[in-house]
C-alpha positions as CSV (number, residue, x, y, z in Angstrom):
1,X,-16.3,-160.2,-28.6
2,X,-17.7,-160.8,-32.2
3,X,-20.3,-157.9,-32.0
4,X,-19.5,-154.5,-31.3
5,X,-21.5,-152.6,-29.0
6,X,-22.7,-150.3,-31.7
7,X,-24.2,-153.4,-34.0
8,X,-26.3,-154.5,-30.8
9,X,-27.6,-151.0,-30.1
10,X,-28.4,-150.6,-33.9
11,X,-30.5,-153.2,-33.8
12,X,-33.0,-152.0,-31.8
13,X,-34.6,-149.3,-33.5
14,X,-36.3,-146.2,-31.2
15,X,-39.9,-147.0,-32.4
16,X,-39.9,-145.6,-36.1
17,X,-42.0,-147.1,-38.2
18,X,-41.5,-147.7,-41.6
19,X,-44.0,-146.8,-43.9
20,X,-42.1,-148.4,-47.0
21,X,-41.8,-151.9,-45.3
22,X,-45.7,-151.9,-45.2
23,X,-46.5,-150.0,-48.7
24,X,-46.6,-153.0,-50.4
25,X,-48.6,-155.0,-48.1
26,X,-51.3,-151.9,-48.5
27,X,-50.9,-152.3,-52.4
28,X,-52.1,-155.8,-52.3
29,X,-55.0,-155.0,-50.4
30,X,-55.9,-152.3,-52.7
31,X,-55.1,-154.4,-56.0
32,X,-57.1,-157.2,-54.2
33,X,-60.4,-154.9,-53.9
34,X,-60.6,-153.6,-57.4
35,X,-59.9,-157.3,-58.8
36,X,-61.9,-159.1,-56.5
37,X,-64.0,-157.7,-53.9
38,X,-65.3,-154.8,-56.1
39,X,-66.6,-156.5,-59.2
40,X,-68.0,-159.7,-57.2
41,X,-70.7,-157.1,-55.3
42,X,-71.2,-155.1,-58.5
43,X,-72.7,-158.7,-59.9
44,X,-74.6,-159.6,-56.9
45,X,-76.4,-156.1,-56.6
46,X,-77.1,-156.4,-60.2
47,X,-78.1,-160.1,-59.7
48,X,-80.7,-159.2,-56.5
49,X,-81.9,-156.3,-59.0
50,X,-82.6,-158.7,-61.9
51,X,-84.2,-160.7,-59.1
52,X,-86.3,-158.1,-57.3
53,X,-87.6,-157.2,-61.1
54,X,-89.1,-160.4,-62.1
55,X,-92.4,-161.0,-63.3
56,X,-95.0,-163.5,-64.6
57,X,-94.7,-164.8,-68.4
58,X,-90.4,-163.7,-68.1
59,X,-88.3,-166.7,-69.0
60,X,-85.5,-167.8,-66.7
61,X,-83.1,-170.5,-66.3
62,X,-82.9,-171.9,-62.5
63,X,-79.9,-172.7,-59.9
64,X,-80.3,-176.4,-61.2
65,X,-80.1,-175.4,-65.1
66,X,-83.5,-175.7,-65.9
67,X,-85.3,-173.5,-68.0
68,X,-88.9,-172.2,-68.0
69,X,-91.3,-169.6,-67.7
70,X,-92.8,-168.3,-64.9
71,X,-96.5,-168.7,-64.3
72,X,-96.6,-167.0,-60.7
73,X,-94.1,-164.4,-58.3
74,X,-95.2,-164.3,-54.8
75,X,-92.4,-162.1,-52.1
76,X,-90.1,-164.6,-52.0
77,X,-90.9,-167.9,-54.1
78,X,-91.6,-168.4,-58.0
79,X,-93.3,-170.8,-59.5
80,X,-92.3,-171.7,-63.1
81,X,-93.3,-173.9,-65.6
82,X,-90.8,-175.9,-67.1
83,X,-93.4,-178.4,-69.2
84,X,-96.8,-178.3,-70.0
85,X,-98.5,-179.2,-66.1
86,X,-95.4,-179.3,-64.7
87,X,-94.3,-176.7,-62.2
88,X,-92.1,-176.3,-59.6
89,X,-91.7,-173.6,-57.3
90,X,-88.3,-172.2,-56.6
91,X,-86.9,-168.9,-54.4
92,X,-86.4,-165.6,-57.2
93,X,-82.7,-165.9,-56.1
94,X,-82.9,-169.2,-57.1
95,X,-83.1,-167.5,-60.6
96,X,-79.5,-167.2,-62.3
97,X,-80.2,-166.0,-66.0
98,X,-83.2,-163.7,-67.2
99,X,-83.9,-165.1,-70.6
100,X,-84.7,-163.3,-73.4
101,X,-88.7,-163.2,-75.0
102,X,-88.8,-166.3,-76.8
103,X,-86.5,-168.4,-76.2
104,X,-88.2,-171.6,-74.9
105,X,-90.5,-172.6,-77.9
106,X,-91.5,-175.5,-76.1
107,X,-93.8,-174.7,-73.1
């Protein structure tokens, strides 16, 4: 025989468990929620908040890149005018950037 008796029975463990073989397993997790998971919903609850606070005359840049300033808020839609006569009307988390007073000199 190649194996002694003692090897084979060695083998099989009684049930422990060990918590080192899983601590780094439980480290990734936790470095993968304070790199990823944590800051992504800290910008999307600030996003829905900038969203939630919009109002007529505020100028704001759309999912689509354009910019304008918006001439009516309804519960869920926005209409804004991105030329003189020309509006379209767009969903407030459709809105990505709150622009600041002034900064379309066209409309």
């Amino acid at each position: 025989m190649f194996i002694s008796p003692a090897f084979a029975q060695g083998a099989v463990s009684g049930g422990e468990v060990s918590w080192t073989g899983m601590l780094p397993i439980v480290l990734m997790f936790v470095l993968l929620y304070f790199m990823m998971i944590r800051p992504q919903m800290k910008r999307a609850k600030e996003h829905k908040a900038m969203a939630e606070a919009l109002q007529k005359g505020d100028e704001v840049v759309a999912a689509g890149g354009l910019l304008g300033r918006i001439s009516k808020v309804t519960d869920a839609y926005l209409v804004i005018e991105i030329s003189p006569g020309v509006e379209i009307s767009v969903q407030r988390l459709a809105v990505q950037t709150l622009l600041p007073k002034g900064t379309i000199k066209s409309i």
